[in-house]
C-alpha positions as CSV (number, residue, x, y, z in Angstrom):
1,X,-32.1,60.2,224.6
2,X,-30.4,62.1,227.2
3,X,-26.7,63.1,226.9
4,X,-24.3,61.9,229.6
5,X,-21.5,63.8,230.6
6,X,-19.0,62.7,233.6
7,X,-16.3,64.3,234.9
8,X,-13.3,61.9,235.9
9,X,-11.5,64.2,238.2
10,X,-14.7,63.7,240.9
11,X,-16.4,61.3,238.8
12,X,-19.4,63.4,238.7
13,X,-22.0,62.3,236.4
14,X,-24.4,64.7,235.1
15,X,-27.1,64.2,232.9
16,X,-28.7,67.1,230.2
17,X,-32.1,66.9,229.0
18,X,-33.6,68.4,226.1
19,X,-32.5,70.0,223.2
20,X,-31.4,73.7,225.8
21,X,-27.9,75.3,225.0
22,X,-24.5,74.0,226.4
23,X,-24.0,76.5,229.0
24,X,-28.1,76.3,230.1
25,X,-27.7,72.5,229.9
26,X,-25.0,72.5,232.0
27,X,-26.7,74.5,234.9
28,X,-29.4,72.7,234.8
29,X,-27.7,69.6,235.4
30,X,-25.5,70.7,238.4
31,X,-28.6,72.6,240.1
32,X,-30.2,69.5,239.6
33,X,-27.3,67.4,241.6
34,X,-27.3,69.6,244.0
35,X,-31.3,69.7,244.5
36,X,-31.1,66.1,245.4
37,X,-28.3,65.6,247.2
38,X,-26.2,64.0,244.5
39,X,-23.8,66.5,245.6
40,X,-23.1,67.2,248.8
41,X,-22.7,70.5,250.8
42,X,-18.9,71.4,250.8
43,X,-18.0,69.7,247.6
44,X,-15.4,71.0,245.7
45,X,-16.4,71.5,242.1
46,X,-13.4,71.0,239.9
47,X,-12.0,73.8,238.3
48,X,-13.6,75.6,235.4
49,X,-10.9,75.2,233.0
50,X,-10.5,71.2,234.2
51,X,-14.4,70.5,233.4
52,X,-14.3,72.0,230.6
53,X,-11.9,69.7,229.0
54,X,-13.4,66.6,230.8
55,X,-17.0,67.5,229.0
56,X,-15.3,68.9,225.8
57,X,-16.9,72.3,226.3
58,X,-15.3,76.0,226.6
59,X,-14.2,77.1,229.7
60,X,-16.4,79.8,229.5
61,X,-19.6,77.8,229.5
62,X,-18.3,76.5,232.7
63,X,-17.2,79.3,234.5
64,X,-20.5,81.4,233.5
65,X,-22.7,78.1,234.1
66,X,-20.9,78.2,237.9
67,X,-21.5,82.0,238.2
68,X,-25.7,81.7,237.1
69,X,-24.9,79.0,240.4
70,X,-23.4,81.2,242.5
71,X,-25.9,84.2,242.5
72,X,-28.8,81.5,242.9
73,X,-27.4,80.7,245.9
74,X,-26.2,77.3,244.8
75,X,-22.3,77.1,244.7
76,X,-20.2,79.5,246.5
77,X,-16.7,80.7,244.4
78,X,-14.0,82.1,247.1
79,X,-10.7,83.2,246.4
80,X,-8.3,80.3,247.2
81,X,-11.0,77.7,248.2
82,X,-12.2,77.5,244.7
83,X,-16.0,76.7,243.8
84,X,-18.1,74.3,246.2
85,X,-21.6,73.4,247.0
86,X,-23.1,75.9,249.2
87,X,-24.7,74.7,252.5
88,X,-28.7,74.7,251.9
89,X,-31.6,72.6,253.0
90,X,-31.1,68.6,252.0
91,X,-34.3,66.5,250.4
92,X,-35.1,63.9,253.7
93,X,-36.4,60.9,252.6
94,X,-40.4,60.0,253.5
95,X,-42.7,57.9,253.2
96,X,-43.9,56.2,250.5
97,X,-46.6,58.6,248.8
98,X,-45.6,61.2,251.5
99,X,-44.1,64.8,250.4
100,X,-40.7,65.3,250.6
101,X,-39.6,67.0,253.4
102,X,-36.4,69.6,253.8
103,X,-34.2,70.5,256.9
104,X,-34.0,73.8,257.7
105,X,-30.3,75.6,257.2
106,X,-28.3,75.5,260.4
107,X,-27.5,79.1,262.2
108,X,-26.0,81.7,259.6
109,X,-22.2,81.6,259.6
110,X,-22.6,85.8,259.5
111,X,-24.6,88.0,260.5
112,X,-25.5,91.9,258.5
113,X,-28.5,92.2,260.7
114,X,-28.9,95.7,261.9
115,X,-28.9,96.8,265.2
116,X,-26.3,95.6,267.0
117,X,-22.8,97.2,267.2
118,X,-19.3,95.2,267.3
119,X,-19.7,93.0,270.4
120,X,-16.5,92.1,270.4
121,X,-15.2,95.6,270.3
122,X,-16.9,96.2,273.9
123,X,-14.2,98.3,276.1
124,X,-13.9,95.5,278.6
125,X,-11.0,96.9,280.6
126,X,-12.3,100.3,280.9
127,X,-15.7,99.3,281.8
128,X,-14.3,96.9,284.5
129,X,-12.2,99.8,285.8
130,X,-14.9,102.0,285.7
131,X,-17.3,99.2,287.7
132,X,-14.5,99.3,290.3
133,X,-14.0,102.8,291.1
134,X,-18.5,103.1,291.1
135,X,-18.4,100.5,293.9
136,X,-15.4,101.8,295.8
137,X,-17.3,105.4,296.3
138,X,-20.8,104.2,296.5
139,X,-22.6,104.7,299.3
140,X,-24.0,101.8,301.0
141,X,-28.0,103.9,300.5
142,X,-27.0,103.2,296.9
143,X,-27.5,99.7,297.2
144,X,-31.6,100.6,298.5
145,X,-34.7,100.8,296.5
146,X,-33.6,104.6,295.8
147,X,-35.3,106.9,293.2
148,X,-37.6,105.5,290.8
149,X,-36.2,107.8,288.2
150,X,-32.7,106.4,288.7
151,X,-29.2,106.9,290.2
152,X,-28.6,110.6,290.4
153,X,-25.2,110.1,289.4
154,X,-26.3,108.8,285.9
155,X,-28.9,111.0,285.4
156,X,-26.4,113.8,285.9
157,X,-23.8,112.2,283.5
158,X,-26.4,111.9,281.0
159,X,-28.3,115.0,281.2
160,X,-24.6,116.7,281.1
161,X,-23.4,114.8,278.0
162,X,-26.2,115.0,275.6
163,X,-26.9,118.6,276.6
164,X,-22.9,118.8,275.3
165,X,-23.1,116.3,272.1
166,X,-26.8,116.0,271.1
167,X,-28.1,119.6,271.9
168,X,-30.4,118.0,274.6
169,X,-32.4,120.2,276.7
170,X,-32.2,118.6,279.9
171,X,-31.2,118.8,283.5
172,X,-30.7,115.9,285.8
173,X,-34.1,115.6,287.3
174,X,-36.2,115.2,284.0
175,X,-34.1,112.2,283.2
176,X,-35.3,108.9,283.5
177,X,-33.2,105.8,283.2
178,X,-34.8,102.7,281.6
179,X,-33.8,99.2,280.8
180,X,-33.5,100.2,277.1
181,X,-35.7,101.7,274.5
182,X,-38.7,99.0,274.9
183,X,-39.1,99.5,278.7
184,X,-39.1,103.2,277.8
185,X,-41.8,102.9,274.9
186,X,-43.8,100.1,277.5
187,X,-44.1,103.1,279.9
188,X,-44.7,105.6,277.6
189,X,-47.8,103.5,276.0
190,X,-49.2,103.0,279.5
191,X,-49.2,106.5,280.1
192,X,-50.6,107.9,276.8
193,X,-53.3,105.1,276.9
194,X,-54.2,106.3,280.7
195,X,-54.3,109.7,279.3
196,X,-56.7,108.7,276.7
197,X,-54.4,108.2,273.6
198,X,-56.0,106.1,271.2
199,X,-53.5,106.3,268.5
200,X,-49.6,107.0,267.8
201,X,-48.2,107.8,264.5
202,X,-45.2,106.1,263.4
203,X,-42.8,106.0,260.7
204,X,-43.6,104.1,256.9
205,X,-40.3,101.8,257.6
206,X,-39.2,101.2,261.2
207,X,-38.9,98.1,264.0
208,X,-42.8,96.0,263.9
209,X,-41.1,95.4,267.9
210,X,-42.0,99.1,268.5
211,X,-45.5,98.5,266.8
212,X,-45.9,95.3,268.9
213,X,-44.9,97.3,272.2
214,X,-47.8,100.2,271.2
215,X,-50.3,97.9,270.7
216,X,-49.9,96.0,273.8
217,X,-50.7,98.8,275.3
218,X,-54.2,99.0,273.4
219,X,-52.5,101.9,270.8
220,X,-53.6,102.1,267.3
221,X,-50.2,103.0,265.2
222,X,-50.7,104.3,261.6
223,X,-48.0,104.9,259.3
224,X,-46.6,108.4,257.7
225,X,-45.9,108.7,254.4
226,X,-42.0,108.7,253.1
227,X,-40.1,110.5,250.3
228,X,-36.6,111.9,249.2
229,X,-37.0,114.7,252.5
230,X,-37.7,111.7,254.9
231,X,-40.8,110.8,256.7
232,X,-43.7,113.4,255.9
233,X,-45.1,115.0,259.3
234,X,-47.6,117.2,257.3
235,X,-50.6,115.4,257.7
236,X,-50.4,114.8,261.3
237,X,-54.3,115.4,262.8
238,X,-55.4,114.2,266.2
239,X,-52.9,111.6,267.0
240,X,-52.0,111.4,270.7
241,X,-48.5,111.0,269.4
242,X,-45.7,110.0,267.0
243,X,-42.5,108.3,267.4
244,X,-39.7,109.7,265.0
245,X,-36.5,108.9,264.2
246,X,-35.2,112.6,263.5
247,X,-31.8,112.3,262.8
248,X,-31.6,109.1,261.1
249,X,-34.5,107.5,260.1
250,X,-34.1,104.1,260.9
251,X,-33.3,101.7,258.5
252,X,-33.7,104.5,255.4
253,X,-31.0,106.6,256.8
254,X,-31.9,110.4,256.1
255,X,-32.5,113.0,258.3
256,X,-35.8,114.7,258.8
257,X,-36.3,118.1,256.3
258,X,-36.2,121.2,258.7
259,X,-39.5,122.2,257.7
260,X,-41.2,118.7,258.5
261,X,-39.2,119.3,262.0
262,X,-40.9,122.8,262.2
263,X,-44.5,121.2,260.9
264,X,-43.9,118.6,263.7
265,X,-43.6,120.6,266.4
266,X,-45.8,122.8,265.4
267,X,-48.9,120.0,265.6
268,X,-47.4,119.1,268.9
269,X,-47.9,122.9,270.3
270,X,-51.4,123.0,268.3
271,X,-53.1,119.9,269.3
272,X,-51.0,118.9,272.7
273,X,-49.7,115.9,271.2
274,X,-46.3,114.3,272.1
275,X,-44.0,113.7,269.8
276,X,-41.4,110.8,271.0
277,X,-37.6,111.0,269.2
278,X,-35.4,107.9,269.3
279,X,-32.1,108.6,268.9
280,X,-30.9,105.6,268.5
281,X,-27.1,105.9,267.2
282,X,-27.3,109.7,267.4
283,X,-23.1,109.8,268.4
284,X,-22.5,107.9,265.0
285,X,-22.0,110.7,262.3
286,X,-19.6,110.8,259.5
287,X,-19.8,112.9,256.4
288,X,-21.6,116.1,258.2
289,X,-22.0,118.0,260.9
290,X,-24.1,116.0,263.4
291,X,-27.9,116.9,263.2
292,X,-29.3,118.3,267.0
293,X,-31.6,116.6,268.4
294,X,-35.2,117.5,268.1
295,X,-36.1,118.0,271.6
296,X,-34.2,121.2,271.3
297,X,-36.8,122.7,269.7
298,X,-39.8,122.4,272.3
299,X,-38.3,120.1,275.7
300,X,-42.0,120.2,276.8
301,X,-43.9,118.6,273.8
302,X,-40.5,116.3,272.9
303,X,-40.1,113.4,274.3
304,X,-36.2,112.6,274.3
305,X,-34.9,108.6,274.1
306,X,-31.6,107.1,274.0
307,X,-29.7,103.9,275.1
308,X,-26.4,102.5,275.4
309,X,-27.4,99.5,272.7
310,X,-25.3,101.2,269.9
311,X,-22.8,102.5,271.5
312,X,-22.2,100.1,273.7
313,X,-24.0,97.1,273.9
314,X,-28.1,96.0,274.3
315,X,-27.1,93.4,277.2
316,X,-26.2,96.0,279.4
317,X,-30.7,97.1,279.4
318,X,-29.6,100.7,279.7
319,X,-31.2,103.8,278.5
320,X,-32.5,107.2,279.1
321,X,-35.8,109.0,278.6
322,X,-35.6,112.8,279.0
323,X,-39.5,113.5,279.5
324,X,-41.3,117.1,279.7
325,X,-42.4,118.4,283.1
326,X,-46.3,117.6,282.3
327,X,-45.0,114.0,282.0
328,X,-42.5,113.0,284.4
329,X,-44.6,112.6,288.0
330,X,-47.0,110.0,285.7
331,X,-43.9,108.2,284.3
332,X,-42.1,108.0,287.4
333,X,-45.1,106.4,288.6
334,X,-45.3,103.9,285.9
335,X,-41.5,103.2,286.1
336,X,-41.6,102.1,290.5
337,X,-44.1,99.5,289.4
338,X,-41.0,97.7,286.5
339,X,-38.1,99.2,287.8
340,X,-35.7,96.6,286.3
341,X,-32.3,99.1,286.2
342,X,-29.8,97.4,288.3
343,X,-28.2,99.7,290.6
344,X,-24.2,98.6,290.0
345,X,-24.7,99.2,286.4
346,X,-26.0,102.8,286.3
347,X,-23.3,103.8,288.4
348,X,-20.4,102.0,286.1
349,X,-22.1,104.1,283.0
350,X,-21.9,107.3,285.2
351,X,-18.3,106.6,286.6
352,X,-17.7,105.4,282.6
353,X,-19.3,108.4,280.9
354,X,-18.0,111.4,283.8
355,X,-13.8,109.7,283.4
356,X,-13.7,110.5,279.4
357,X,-13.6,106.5,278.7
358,X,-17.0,107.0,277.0
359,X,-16.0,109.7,274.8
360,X,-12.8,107.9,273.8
361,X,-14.9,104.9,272.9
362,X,-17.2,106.2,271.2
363,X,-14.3,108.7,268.9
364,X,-12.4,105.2,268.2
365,X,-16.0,103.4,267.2
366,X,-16.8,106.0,264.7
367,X,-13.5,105.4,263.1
368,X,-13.6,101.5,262.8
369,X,-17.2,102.4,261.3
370,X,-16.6,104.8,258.9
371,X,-13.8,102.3,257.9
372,X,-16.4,99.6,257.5
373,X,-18.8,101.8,255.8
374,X,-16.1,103.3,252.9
375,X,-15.0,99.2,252.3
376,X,-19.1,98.6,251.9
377,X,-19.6,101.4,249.6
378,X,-16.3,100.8,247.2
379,X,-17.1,96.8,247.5
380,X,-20.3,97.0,246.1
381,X,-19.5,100.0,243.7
382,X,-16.8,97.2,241.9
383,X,-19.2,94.2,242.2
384,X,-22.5,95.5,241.7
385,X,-22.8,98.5,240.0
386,X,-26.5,98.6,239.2
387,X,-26.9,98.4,243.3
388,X,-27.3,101.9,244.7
389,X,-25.7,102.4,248.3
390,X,-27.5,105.2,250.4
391,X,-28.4,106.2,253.7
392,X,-24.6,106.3,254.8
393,X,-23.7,110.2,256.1
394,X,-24.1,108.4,259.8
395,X,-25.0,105.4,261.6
396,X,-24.3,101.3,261.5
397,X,-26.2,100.3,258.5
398,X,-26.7,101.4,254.9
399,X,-29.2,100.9,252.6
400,X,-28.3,99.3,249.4
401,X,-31.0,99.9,246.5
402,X,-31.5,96.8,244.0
403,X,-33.2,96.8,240.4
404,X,-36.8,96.2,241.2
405,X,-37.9,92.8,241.6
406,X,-34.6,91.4,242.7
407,X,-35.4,91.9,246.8
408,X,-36.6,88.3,247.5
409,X,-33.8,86.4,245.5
410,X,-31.1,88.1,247.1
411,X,-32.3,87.9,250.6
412,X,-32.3,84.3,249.6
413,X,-28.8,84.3,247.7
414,X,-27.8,85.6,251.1
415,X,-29.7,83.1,253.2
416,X,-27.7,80.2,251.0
417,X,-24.3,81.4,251.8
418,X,-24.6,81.3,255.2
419,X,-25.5,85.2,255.7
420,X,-28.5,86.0,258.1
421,X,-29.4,90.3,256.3
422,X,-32.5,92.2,256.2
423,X,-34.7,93.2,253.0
424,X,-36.3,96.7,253.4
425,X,-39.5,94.9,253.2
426,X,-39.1,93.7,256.7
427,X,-39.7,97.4,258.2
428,X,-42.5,98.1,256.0
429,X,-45.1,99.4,257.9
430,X,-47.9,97.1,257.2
431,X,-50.5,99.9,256.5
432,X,-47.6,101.8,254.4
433,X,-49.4,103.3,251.4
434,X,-45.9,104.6,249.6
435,X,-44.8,102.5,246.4
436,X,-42.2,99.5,247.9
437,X,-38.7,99.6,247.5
438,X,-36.3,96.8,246.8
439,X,-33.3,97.8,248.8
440,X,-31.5,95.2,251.5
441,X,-30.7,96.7,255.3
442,X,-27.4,96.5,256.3
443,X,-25.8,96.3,259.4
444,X,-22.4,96.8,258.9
445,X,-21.5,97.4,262.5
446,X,-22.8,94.0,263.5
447,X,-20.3,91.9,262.7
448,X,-16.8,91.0,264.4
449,X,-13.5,93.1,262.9
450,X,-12.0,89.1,262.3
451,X,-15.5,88.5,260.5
452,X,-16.0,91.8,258.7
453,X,-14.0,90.8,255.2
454,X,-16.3,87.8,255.0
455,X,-19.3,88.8,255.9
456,X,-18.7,91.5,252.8
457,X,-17.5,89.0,250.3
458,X,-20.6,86.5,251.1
459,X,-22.8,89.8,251.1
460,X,-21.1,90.9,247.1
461,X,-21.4,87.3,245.8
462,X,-25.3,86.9,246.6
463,X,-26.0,90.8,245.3
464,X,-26.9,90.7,241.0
């Protein structure tokens, strides 16, 4: 017969089965009032030491019962809030015979997704200053159909300020402004497909978006191998191209060996492939001198991309392609047919980027980043030592390695306290053949500085 235990401070009842130990008993029993309902999302548990006296037990069978609770996902424990029911799916009643049924969770309370920067931090007043001065000295041709390539203004600011920061190659008229890295990689995979491109070859972990956007364009992408020097360019053959993240591979964080960025460019010159570089948060370094950009080495097999996204933000839809002369009458082309650049903005970047504002922006960004990034590393350093954090020396996100096996149930830890993050597994190349890693992505620029502290602590209570 089954033991009944019920706490009077709540007046909880909760029943253990079976002949398990206390503290296994005990879990079971509260997972299993949880599970269906019995207890409610938001309930405050009573304290450890008070249900330990009301079901004659030790307080530490309680408080290690609630902690097995809290890295399932179950209970959340909080510094002055005490222990409560986490919110999760609820059982909905069916019909008779009929399978139970579960609500989804609502919309993640926090977000560690990578790929966004600090919304919140967006330089409002500057930018609107900026907007005003680029409309007072506009000319009114500005506001025509103009250059399919883009406002020369912005072109000029940009070739000028990665040729000074990112070692860029470039002059004004090889610059091509685009609505953001996908309408740059659309254009690109309609112009290596017209040229008879079969095939691109990208990166073992990366964005599926960017494999989605190739293949709509009828491209093939195969994956490169990975290891402790980065991606492996080596066994490059007769791909029509590959799309790199030099600098900072994207999500795993290291920069591409030297010789793998001579063997690169070396296939490029030997088989007149194209090799395309996203530098996608390419002003965000930290702990070392900041690594030049690729194009530097060959500006007519390179194909140079950045945007404002990280910097910035993505809903301003503006970037920059810096494309060799053999390219840029076929792309300039391709871009009058989708020209989707509004005029008013390209000239607030330029006005933005030629007064210093960006500069200073971008100076103050690192700083709240690196700030971030130290509290990430020391957090999980003191609250889960066994998880690795790597991929750090620049950037918004970090990659935090996990015993293997564990991936899954902390992405789902995660999920139950209200925290939308990444596993590694989600950039996995399908076609990958390297051994998988159990590591989660995260985005530590994402989040608002008011939400920073708890995003962290809901990301250290769902880690093992």
């Amino acid at each position: 017969m089954a033991d009944s235990w019920a706490n009077l401070g709540i007046d909880l009842h909760l029943e253990r089965a079976g002949s398990s130990g206390l503290r296994r008993g005990l879990t079971d029993a509260l997972r299993d009032a949880v599970r269906t309902g019995r207890l409610a999302a938001g309930t405050r548990l009573p304290s450890s030491r008070t249900l330990a006296a009301d079901l004659g037990l030790a307080r530490n069978t309680v408080a290690e019962a609630y902690a097995d609770l809290v890295a399932e996902g179950w209970l959340t424990a909080r510094q002055g809030s005490g222990t409560r029911v986490a919110e999760r799916a609820v059982p909905v009643a069916g019909a008779a015979g009929a399978p139970v049924r579960r609500r989804t969770p609502g919309r993640p309370t926090h977000s560690l997704v990578p790929g966004t920067p600090d919304l919140a931090a967006f330089p409002r007043t500057e930018w609107l200053r900026a907007a005003r001065r680029a409309l007072t000295r506009a000319p009114n041709d500005a506001l025509g159909y103009g250059d399919p390539r883009g406002r020369p203004e912005l072109r000029t600011a940009v070739a000028e300020y990665l040729a000074r920061v990112r070692g860029v190659r470039a002059d004004p008229h090889s610059v091509l402004i685009t609505a953001g890295f996908g309408h740059a990689l659309r254009l690109l995979g309609t112009v290596l497909r017209g040229r008879g491109a079969r095939t691109v070859a990208v990166e073992s972990y990366g964005l599926f978006v960017h494999h989605d956007l190739l293949a709509a364009s009828d491209l093939t992408t195969t994956a490169l191998p990975y290891d402790e020097l980065g991606t492996d360019t080596t066994g490059l053959t007769d791909e029509g191209a590959v799309l790199l993240t030099p600098a900072h591979q994207f999500p795993m964080g290291t920069p591409l060996h030297p010789d793998r960025r001579a063997a690169v460019v070396d296939w490029a010159r030997r088989t007149g492939g194209l090799i395309l570089e996203d530098d996608y948060d390419g002003e965000f370094r930290y702990d070392r001198q900041s690594v030049g950009a690729l194009q530097g080495l060959d500006p007519d097999r390179v194909v140079y991309l950045g945007t404002a996204s990280k910097s910035l933000a993505p809903g301003l839809r503006l970037g920059w392609m810096v494309v060799p002369p053999a390219l840029l009458a076929e792309l300039t082309k391709a871009k009058g047919h989708s020209d989707t650049v509004g005029v008013l903005d390209q000239l607030t970047l330029a006005e933005f980027i030629a007064s210093g504002a960006y500069d200073r922006h971008v100076r103050a960004a690192r700083l709240r980043y690196r700030r971030r990034r130290d509290q990430l590393a020391a957090a999980v350093a003191g609250r889960a030592p066994e998880v690795t954090v790597t991929g750090i020396a620049a950037g918004l996100h970090a990659v935090l390695r996990l015993p293997p096996g564990t991936e899954q149930a902390v992405v789902q830890a995660a999920h139950w306290q209200g925290l939308a993050l990444h596993g590694l597994s989600f950039h996995r190349h399908p076609r990958a053949v390297a051994e998988p890693l159990d590591a989660l992505v995260v985005g530590y620029g994402t989040p608002p500085e008011s939400a920073w502290a708890d995003a962290l602590e809901a990301l250290c209570r769902a880690l093992p």
